[in-house]
Every structure is written in C-alpha cells, then in structure tokens.
BADREN-486436 format. One record per residue: residue in three letters; residue number from 1; x, y, z of N, C-alpha, C, CB in turn. Coordinates in steps of 0.05 Angstrom, whole numbers, plus 5000, padded with zeros to 4 digits. Glycine has a CB too. Example, Ala and Ser with C-alpha at 12.3 -4.5 7.8 and 13.67 -1.06 7.14 Angstrom:
{'ALA',1,{5264,4886,5156},{5246,4910,5156},{5264,4934,5156},{5226,4911,5181}}
{'SER',2,{5257,4955,5142},{5273,4979,5143},{5258,5001,5157},{5282,4988,5114}}
This chain:
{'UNK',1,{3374,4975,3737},{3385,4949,3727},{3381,4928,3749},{3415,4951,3720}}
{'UNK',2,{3371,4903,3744},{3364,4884,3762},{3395,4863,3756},{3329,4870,3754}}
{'UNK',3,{3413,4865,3771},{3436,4849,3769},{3432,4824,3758},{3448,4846,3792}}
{'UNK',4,{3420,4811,3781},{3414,4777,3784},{3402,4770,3763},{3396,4766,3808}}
{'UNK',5,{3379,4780,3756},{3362,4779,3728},{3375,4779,3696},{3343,4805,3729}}
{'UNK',6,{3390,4800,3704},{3400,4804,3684},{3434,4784,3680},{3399,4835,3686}}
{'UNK',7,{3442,4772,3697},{3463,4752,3690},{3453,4731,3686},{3482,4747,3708}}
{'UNK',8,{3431,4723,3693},{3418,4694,3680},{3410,4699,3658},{3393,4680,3694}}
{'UNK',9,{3404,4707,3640},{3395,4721,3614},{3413,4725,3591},{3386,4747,3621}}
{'UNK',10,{3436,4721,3613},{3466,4732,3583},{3471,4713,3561},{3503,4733,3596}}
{'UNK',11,{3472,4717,3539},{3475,4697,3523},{3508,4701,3517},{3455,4699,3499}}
{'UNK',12,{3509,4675,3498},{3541,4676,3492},{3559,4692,3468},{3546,4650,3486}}
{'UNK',13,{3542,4694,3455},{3541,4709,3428},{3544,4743,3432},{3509,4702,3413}}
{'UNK',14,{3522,4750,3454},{3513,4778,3469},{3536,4783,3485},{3486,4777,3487}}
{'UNK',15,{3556,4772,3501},{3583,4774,3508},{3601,4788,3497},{3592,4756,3507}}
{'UNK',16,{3597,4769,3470},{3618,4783,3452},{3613,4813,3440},{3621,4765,3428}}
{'UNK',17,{3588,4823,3443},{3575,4840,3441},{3581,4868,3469},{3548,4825,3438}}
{'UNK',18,{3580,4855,3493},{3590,4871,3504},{3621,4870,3512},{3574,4873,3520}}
{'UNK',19,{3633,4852,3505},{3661,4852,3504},{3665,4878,3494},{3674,4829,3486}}
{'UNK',20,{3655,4890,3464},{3661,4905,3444},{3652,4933,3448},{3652,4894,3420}}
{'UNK',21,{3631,4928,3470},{3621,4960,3485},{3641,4975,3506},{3592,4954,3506}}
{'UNK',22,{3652,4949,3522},{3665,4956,3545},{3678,4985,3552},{3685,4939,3546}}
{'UNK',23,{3694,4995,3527},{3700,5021,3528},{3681,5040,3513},{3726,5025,3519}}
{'UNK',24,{3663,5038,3516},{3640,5058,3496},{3649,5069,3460},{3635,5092,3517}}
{'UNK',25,{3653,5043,3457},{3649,5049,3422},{3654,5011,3414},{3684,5079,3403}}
{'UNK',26,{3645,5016,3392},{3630,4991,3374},{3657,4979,3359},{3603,5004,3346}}
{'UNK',27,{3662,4957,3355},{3685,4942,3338},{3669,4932,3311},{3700,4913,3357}}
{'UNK',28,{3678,4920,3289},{3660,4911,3273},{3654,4882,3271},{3666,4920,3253}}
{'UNK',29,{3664,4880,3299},{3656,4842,3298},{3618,4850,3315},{3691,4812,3332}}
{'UNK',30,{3618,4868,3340},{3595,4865,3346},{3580,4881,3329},{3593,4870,3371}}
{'UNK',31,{3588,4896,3306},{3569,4903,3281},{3554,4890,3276},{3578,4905,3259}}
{'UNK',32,{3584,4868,3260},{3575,4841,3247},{3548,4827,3258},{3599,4820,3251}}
{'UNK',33,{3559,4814,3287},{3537,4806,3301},{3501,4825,3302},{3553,4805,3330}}
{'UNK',34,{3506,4850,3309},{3479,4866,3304},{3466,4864,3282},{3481,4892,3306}}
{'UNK',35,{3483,4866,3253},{3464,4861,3228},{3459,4841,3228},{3470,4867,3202}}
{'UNK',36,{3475,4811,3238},{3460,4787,3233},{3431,4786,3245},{3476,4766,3244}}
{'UNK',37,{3440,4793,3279},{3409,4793,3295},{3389,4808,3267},{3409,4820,3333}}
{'UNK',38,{3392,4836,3265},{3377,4853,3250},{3365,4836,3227},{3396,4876,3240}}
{'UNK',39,{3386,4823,3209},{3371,4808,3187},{3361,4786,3190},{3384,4805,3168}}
{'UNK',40,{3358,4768,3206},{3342,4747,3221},{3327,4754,3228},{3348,4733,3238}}
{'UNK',41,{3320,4776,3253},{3294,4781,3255},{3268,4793,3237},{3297,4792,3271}}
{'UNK',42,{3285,4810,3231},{3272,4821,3201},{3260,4798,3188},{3295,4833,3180}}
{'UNK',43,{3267,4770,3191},{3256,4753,3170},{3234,4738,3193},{3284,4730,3153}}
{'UNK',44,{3231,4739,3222},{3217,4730,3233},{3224,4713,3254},{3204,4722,3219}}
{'UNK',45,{3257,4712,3253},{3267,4688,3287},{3262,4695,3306},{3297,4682,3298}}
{'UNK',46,{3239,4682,3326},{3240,4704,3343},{3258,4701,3368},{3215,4710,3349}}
{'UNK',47,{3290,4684,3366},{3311,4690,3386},{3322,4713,3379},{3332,4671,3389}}
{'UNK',48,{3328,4712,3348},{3343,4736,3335},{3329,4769,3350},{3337,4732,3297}}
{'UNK',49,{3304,4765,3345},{3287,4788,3356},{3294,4795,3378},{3261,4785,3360}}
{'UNK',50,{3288,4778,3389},{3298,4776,3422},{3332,4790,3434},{3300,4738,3429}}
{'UNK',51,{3348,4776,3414},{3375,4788,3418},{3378,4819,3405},{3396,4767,3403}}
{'UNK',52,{3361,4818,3385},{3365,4849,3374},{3353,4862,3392},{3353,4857,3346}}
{'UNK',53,{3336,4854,3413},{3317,4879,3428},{3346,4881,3449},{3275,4868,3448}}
{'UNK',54,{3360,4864,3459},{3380,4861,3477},{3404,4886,3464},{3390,4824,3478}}
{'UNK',55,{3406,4880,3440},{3428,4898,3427},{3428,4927,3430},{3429,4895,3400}}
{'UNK',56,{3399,4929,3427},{3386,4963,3431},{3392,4968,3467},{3340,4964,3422}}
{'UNK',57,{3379,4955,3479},{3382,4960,3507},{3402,4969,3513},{3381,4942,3521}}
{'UNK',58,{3420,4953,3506},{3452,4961,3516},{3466,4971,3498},{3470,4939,3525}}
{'UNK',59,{3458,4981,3467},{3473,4999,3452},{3500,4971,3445},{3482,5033,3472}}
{'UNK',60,{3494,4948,3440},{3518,4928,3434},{3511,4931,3405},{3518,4893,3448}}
{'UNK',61,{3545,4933,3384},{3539,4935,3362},{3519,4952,3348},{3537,4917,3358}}
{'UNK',62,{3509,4971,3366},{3490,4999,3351},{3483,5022,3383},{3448,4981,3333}}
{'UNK',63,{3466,5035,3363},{3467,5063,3388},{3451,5055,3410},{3455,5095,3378}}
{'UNK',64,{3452,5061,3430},{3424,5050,3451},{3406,5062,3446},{3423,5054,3481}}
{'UNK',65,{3385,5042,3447},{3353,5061,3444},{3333,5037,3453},{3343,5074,3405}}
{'UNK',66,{3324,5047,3486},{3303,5037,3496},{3282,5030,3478},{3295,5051,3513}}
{'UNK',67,{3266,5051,3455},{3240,5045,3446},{3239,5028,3425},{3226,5068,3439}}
{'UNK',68,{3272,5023,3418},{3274,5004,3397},{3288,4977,3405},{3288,5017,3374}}
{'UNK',69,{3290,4977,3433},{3290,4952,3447},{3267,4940,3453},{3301,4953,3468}}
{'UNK',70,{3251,4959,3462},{3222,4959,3477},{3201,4948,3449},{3213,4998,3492}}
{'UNK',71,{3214,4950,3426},{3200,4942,3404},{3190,4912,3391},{3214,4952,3388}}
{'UNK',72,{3223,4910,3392},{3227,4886,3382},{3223,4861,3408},{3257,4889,3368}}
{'UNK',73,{3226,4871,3438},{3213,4857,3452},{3191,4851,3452},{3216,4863,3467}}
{'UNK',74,{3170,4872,3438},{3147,4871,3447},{3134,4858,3423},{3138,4897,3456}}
{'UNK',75,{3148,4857,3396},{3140,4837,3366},{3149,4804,3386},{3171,4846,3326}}
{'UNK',76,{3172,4798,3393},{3184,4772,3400},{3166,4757,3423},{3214,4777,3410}}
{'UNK',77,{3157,4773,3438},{3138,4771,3459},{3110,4760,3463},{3137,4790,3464}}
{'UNK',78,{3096,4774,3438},{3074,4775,3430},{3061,4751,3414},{3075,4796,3417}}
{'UNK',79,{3091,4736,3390},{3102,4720,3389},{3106,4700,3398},{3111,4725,3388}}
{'UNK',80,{3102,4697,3425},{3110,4674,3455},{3136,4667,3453},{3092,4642,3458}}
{'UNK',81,{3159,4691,3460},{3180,4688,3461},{3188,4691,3488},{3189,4700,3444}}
{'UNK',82,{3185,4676,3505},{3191,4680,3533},{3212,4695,3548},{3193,4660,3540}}
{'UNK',83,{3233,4692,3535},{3254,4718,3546},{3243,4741,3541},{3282,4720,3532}}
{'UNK',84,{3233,4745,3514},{3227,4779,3513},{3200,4782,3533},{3219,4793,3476}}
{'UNK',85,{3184,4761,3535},{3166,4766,3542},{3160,4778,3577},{3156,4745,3533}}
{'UNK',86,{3193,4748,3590},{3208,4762,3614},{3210,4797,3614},{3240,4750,3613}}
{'UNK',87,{3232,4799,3595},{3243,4829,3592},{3217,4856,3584},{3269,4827,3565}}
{'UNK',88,{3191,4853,3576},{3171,4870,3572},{3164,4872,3605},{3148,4860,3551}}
{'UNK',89,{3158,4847,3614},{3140,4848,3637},{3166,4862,3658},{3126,4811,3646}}
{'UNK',90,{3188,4860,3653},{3204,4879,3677},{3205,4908,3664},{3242,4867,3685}}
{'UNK',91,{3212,4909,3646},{3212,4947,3633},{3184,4955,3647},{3209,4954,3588}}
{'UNK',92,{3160,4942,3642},{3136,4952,3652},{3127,4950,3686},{3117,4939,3635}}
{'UNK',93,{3148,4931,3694},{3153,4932,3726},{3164,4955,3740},{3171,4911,3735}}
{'UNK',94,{3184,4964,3729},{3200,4975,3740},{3213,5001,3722},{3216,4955,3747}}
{'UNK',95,{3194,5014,3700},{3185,5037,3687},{3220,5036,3672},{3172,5069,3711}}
{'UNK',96,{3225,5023,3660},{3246,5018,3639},{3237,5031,3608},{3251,4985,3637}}
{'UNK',97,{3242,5048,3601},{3231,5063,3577},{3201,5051,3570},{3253,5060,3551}}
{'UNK',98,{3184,5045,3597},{3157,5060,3598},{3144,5065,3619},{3139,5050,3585}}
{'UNK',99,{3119,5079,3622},{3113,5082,3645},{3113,5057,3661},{3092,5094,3645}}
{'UNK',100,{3107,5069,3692},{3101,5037,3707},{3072,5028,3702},{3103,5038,3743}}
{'UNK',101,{3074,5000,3695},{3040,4988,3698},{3045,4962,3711},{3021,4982,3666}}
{'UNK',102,{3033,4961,3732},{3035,4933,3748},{3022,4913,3734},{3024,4933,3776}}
{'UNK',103,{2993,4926,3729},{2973,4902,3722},{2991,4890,3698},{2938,4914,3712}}
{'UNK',104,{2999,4902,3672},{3012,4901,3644},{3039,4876,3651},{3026,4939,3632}}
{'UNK',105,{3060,4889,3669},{3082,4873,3679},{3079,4838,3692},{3093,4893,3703}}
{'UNK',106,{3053,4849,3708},{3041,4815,3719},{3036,4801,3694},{3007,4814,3739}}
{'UNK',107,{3015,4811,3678},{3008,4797,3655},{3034,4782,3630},{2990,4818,3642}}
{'UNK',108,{3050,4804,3634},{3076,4789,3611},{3097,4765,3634},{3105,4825,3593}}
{'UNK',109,{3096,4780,3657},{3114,4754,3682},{3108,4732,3670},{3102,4749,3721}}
{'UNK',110,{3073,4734,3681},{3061,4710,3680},{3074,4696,3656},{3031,4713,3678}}
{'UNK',111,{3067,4705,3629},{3067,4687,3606},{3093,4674,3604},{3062,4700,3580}}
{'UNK',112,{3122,4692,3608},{3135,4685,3616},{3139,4655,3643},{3140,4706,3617}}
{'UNK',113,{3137,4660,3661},{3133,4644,3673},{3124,4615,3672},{3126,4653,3682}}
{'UNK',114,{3097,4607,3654},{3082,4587,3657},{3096,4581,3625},{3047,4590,3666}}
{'UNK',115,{3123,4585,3610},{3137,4571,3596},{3153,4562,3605},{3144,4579,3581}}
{'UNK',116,{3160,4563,3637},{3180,4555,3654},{3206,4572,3653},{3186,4528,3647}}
{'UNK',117,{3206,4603,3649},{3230,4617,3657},{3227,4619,3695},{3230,4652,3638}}
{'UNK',118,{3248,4616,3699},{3245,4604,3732},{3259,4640,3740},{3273,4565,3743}}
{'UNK',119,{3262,4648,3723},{3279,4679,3733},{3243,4698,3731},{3316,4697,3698}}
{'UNK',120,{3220,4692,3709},{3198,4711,3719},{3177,4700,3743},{3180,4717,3692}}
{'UNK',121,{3187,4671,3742},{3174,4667,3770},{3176,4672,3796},{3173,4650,3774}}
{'UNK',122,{3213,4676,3801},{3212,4684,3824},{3210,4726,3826},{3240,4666,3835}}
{'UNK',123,{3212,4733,3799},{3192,4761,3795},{3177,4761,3807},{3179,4768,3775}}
{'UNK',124,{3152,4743,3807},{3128,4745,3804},{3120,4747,3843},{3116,4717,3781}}
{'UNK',125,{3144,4728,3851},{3135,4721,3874},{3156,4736,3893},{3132,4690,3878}}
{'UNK',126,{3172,4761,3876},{3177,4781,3896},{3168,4803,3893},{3199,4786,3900}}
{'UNK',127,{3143,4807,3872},{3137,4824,3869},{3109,4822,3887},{3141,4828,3844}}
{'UNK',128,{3098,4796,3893},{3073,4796,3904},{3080,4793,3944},{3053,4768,3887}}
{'UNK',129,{3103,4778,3947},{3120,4775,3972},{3120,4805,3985},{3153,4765,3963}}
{'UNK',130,{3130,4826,3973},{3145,4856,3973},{3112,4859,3984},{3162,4874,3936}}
{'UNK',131,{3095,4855,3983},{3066,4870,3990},{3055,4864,4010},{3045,4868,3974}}
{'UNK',132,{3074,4840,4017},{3053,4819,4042},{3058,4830,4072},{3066,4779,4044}}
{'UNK',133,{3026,4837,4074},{3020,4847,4106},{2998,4823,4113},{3005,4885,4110}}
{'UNK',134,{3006,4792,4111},{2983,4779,4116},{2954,4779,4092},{2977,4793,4142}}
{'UNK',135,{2953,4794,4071},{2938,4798,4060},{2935,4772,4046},{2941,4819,4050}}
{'UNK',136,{2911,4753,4041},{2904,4732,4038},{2910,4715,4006},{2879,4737,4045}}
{'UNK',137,{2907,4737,3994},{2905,4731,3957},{2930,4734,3958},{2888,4752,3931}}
{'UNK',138,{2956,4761,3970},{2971,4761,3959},{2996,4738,3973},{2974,4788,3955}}
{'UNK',139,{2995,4729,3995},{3000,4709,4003},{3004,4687,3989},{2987,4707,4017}}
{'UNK',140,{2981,4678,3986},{2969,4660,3959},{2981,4661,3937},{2944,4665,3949}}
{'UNK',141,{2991,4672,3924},{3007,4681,3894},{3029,4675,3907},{3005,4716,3879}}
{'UNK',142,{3042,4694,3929},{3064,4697,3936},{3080,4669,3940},{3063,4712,3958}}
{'UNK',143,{3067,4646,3954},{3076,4624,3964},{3078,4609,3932},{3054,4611,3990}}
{'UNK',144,{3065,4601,3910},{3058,4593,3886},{3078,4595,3871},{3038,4605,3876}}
{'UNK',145,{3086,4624,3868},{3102,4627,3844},{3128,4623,3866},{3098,4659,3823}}
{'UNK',146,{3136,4625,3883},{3157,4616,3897},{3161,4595,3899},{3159,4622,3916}}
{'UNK',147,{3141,4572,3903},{3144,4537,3902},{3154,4531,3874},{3111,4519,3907}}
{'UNK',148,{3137,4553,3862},{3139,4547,3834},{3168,4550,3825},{3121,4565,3818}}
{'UNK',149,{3175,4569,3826},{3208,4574,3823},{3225,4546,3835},{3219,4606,3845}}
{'UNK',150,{3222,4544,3856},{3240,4521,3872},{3230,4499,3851},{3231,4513,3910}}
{'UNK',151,{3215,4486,3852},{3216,4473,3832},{3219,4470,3810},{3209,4468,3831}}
{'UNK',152,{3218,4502,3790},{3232,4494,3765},{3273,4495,3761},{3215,4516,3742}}
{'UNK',153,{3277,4509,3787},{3299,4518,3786},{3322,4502,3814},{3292,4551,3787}}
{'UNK',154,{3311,4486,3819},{3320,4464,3847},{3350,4484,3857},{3332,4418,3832}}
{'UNK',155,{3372,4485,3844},{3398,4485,3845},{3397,4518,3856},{3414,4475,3815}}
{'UNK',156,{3379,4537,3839},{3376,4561,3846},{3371,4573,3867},{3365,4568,3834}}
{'UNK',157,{3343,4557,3874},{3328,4560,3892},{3348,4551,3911},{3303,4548,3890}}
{'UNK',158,{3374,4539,3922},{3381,4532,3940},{3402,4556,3950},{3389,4506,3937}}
{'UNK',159,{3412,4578,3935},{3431,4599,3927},{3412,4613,3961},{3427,4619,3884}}
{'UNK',160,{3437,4622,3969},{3426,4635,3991},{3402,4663,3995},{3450,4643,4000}}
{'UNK',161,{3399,4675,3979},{3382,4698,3970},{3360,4688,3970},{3388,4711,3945}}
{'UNK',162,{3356,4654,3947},{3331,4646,3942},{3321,4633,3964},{3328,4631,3919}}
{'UNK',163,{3337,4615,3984},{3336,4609,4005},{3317,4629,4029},{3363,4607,4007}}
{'UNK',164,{3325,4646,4031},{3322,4660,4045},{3298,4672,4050},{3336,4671,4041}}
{'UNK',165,{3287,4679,4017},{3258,4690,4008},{3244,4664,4016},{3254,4699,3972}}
{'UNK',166,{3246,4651,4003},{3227,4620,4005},{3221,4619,4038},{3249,4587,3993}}
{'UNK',167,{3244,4618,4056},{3233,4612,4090},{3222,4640,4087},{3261,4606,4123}}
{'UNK',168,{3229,4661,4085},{3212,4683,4091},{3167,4686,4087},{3229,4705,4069}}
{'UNK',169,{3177,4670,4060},{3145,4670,4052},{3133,4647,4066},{3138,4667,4018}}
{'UNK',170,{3149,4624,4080},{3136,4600,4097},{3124,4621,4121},{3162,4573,4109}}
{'UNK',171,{3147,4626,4133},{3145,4640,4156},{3122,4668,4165},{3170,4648,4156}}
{'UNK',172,{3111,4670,4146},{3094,4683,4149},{3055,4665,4141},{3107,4707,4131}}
{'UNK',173,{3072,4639,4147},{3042,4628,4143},{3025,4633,4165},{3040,4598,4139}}
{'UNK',174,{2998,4632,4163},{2973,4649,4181},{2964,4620,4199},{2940,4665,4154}}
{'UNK',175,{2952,4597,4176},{2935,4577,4185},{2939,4563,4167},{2910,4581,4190}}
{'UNK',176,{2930,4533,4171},{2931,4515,4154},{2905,4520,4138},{2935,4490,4166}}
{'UNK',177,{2885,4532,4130},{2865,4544,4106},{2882,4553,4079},{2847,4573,4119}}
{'UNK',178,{2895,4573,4101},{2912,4589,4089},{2937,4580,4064},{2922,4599,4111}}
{'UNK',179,{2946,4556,4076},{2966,4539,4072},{2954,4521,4047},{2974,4522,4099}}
{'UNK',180,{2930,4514,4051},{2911,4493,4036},{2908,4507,4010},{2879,4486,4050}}
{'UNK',181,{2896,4545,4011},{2887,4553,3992},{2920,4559,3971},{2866,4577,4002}}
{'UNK',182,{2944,4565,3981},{2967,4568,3965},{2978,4549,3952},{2984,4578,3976}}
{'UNK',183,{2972,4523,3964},{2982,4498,3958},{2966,4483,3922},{2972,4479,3988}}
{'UNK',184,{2944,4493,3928},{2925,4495,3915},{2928,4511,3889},{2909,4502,3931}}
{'UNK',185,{2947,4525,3893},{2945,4551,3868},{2972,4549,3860},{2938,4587,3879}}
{'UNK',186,{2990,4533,3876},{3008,4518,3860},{3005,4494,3841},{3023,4510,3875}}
{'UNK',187,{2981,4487,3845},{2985,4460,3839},{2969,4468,3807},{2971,4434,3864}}
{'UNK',188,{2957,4491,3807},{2939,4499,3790},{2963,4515,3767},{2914,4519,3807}}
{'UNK',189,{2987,4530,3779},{3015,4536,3759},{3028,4514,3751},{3038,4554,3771}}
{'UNK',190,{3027,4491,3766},{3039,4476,3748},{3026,4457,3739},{3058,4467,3756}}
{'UNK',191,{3007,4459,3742},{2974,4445,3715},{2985,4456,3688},{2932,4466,3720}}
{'UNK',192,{2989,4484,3685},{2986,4500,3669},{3024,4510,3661},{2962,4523,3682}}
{'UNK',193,{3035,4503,3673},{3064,4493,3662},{3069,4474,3644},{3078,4483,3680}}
{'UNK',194,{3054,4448,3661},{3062,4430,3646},{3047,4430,3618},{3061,4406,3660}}
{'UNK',195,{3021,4443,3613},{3006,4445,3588},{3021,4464,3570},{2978,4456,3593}}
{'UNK',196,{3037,4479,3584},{3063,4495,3565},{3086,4490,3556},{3073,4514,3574}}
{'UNK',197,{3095,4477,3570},{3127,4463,3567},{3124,4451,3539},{3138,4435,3593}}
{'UNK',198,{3107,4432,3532},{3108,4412,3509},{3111,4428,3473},{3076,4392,3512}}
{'UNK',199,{3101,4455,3483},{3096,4476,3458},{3116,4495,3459},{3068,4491,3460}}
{'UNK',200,{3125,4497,3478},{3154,4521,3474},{3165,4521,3446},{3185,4513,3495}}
{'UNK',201,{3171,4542,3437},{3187,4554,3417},{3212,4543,3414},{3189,4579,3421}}
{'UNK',202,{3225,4553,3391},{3257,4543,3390},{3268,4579,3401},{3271,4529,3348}}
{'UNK',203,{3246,4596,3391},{3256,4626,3401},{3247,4630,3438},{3235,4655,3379}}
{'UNK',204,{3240,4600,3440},{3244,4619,3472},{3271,4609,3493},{3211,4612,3494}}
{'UNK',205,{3292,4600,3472},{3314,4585,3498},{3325,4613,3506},{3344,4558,3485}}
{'UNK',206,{3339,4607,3521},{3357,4627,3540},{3375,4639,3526},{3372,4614,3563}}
C-alpha cells in the first residue's frame, strides 16, 4: 500500500464506502453505493469505472478482488481516465495483482501524468530518482517529472517529504550541460501538458 498516494486519491462518496468496511462486513448503504458505481459503469462513466475498480480493491460494498479491480481500471484507463490510469501504472509498478513491469507502469504514469495528476508525476520522478547513480538520461527524467510535479502541485511540493526529494534531485546536479539537457525535457512535459489539459475528461477528476 502506498499511504501518501493513496490519501490523495480518496474520494468522498468512497469514504462512505470504507466507513462501512471498517469492521470487515458490508452495510447496505455501501451496497447501495457499489451497484450504483456497477450500473453507471456498465453504461460507460468512466469515474463510475474508476470508483468501481476502487470498490473491488478494497472489497467496499462487495468482496475484494484485485483482477476485477485491475479490470475495470484497465477499461477506465484505456478510456483516458487518468486516475485509473494512475492506479494501473502503480499495480504494474509495484506487482499489485500483476506481475512487475516497469516498462508497462512508466507508460500508464506517464499518461497519467501529462493530464496533470501531480501524484503520477511525482511517481514518475521517484521512480527514476530511486536509480540515480549520476546516470545521465535518468537524471534527466528524474529532474522533469519533479519540476513537473512542483509546478502542477505548488502547495504539495512545499510538504516536507516533497521538499526534500526536490533538493535531493538538485543536489545531485553534475554540470550545467547536464542542467541544460533536464531543463529542456521539462519544458518538453509541459509542451505536452498543456496540449492535454484542454481535453481532459469529466471521468478523469479526482
């Protein structure tokens, strides 16, 4: 379970959902709530999708079942539903009812990400951070999706944790080349942000 990730993600509705788990059995208000998700998505919302893949995860208002979380994430996703698309690219980060695939996990961050979820960006840039021995490309990514975060997320990025990462990935700058080529590959994510933002979904809010 990724804590932090997973409290930015909570919805309000999904609360009430685990309100009703708390002692391990189901009430029929978070029923209620599950067949609604269930029959909305079924018709094609893809927040509803999104929340039903959430319901499975955590067994809110039905039984848990990863592959039928992992499902409906992966219809909502596919979709350009950016939360689920978040939540594929971490199950496949971090071998959540599937195997691990890095390459697979980068690819859904990403999409995530360049809709402006500021929680797969700074993924992206602790997942490429976590590798850095000086290595040039991953440096490069590393510094990007971290600028990138601070700027979509200002208030976040100031939280001591995010703080902290951010001087960490300065602090390991090499040269000003070096500096030139990351700066550069920021400026190239948020080229390609801002060509996303204007098209977002109504299924991709939080």
């Amino acid at each position: 379970m990724r804590p932090y990730l997973r409290s930015v993600r909570s919805f309000a509705l999904l609360a009430l959902l685990l309100a009703g788990t708390a002692l391990a059995q189901q009430t029929p208000a978070t029923e209620r709530t599950f067949q609604q998700y269930k029959a909305e998505a079924e018709k094609g919302d893809l927040d509803a999708m999104h929340k039903l893949g959430w319901a499975y995860e955590h067994g809110a208002g039905t039984n848990r079942s990863m592959s039928e979380a992992l499902r409906w994430y992966r219809r909502a996703a596919e979709a350009g539903n950016a939360a689920s698309q978040e939540e594929l690219g971490q199950a496949y980060l971090h071998g959540e009812g599937v195997a691990v695939d890095q390459r697979e996990a980068v690819e859904w961050l990403e999409k995530a990400a360049l809709q402006g979820r500021g929680t797969a960006q700074f993924a992206l840039a602790e997942y490429y951070g976590g590798e850095l021995r000086f290595v040039t490309s991953k440096y490069v990514e590393a510094y990007a999706w971290a600028h990138l975060f601070a700027k979509t997320e200002p208030m976040e990025a100031k939280s001591p944790r995010h703080e902290t990462f951010l001087k960490s990935i300065d602090n390991q700058l090499v040269d000003k080349l070096m500096l030139a080529d990351a700066q550069k590959r920021l400026a190239e994510l948020e080229k390609q942000l801002a060509a996303n933002t204007p098209a977002k979904k109504a299924g991709n809010k939080k």
